[in-house]
C-alpha positions, 0 to 999 in steps of 0.5 A: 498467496493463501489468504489465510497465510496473508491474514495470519500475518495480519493478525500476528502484526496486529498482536505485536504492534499492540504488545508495543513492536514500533519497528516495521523490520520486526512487526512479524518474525524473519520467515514471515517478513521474508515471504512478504517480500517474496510476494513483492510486500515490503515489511512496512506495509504490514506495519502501516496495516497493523498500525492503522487497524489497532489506532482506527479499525481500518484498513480492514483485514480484507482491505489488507489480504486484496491489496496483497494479492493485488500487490503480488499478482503485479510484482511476480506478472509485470514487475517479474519480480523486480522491485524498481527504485524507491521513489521517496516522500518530497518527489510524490505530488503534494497533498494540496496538488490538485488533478482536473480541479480534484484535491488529493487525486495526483497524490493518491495516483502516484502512490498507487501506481508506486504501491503497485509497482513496489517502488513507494517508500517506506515513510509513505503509506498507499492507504492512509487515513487521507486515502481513506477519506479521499476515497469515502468521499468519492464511493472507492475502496483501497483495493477497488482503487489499485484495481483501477490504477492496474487496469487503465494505466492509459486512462488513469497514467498518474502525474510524473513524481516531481524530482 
């Protein structure tokens, strides 16, 4: 996926949820959402993206193109393309859960691992502003963060999503 296709998008987003677009299926034109999604990307992940970085600078342009590029390389290696079934807000931990005695970790863990696999829902965002703390808080980044969920799944196997 070229980077500076990925940070067009971005930037266009950004443009069009300042003019006031409030609407993930139209933050970007039709081409543009349908080769997100032929990288694995939902819309709503470049909304959320713009949405934050307009509202409180971050996630970071860079942040935006790793997590991408994460996301894709996943989708078109593991996934082979496929995306699972969407596992919805009440079934992820709650954001009071606590893992080895750590607020905040089962729920992030699910949302990575559910970011990753393309099967997070729309309502919930893998990088909001409670990630984002979370994270400053323990010296990670949101793409450093999803390479360790990619890489040590056996280490790192999230809680199973409540049902």
């Amino acid at each position: 996926m070229p980077a500076a296709r990925i940070g067009d998008l971005h930037r266009r987003a950004v443009e069009n949820f300042r003019s006031g677009c409030r609407r993930a299926q139209e933050i970007l034109p039709a081409d543009d959402l349908e080769f997100l999604r032929s990288q694995g990307i939902r819309p709503q992940f470049a909304y959320d993206y713009a949405e934050d970085f307009v509202k409180y600078g971050e996630p970071t342009v860079g942040d935006f193109l790793r997590i991408a590029e994460i996301r894709r390389d996943y989708f078109l290696g593991p996934m082979g393309g496929g995306f699972p079934a969407v596992v919805h807000e009440p079934d992820l931990p709650r954001k009071t859960d606590e893992l080895g005695g750590i607020p905040w970790l089962a729920r992030i863990l699910v949302k990575a691992r559910c970011f990753l696999e393309g099967s997070l829902c729309d309502d919930v965002m893998y990088g909001c502003s409670g990630d984002r703390a979370f994270l400053k808080q323990h010296n990670l980044s949101l793409p450093g963060f999803l390479e360790i969920v990619r890489d040590a799944p056996a280490v790192l196997a999230p809680p199973t999503p409540r049902r």
